[in-house]
C-alpha positions as CSV (number, residue, x, y, z in Angstrom):
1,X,-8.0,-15.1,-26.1
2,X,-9.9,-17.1,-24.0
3,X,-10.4,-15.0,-20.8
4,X,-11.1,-12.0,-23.7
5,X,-13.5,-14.5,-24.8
6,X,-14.9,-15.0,-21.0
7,X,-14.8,-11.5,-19.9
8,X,-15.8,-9.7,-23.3
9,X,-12.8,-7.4,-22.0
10,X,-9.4,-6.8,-22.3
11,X,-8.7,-5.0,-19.2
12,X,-11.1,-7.7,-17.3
13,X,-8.8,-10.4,-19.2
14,X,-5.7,-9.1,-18.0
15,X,-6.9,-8.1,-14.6
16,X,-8.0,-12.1,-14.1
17,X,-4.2,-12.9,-15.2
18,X,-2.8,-10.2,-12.6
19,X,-1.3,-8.6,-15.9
20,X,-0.7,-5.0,-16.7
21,X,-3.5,-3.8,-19.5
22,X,-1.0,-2.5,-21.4
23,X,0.9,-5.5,-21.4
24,X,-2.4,-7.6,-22.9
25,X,-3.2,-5.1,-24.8
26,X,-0.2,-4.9,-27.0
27,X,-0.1,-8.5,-26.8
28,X,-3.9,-8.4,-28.8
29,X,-2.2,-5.7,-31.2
30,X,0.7,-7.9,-32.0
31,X,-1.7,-11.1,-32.5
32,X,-4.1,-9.0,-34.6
33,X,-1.2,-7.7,-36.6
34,X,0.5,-11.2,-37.5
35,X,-2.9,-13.5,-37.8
36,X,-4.0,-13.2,-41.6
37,X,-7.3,-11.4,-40.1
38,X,-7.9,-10.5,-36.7
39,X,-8.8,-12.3,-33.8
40,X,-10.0,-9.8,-31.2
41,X,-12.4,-7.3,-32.6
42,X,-11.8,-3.8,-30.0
43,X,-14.5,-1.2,-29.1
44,X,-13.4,2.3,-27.2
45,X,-15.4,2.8,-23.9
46,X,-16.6,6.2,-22.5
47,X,-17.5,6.0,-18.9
48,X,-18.7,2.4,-18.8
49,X,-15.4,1.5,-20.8
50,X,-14.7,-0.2,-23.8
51,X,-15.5,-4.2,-25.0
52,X,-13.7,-6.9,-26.9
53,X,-15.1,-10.2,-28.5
54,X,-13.4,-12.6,-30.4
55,X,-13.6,-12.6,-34.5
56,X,-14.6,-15.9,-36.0
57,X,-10.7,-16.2,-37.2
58,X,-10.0,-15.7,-33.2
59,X,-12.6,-18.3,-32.1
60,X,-11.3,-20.8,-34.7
61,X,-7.5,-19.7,-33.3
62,X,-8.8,-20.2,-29.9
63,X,-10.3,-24.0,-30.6
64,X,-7.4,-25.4,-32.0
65,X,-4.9,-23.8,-29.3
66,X,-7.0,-26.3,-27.1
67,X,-7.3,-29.1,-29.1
68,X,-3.3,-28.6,-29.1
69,X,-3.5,-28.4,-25.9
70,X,-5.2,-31.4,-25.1
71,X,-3.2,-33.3,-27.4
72,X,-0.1,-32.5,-25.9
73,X,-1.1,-33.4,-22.4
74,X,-2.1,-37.1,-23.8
75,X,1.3,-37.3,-25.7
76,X,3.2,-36.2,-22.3
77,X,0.9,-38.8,-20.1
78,X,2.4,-41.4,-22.9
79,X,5.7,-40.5,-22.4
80,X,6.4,-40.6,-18.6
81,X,7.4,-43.7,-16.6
């Protein structure tokens, strides 16, 4: 979410994390399909190619990944000697 969030792209996303596009993309399908709403709103490309942005449900999804994030990595500097 957040390099489809960076790069306004999933092909660009996936390309930044040396992954296949099909790979991500069915990634963004399954996401899409199991959030209550989606989180990455797609648009077909012609020759310039198609976009992605995140949907307010994906941007809140996408926040509190990283505020879990960052609250692990404080729990795991607690915990080691």
């Amino acid at each position: 979410l957040e390099r489809i969030d960076q790069y306004g792209s999933i092909a660009a996303a996936a390309r930044s994390m040396k992954l296949a596009y099909r790979n991500a993309w069915l990634w963004v399908e399954a996401m899409n399909r199991l959030a209550p709403s989606p989180l990455v709103e797609k648009r077909s490309g012609g020759s310039g190619g198609g976009s992605a942005r995140l949907t307010e449900e994906g941007r809140r999804a996408l926040n509190q990944y990283k505020a879990l994030r960052a609250r692990f990595q404080e729990f795991l500097q607690q915990v080691q000697p």
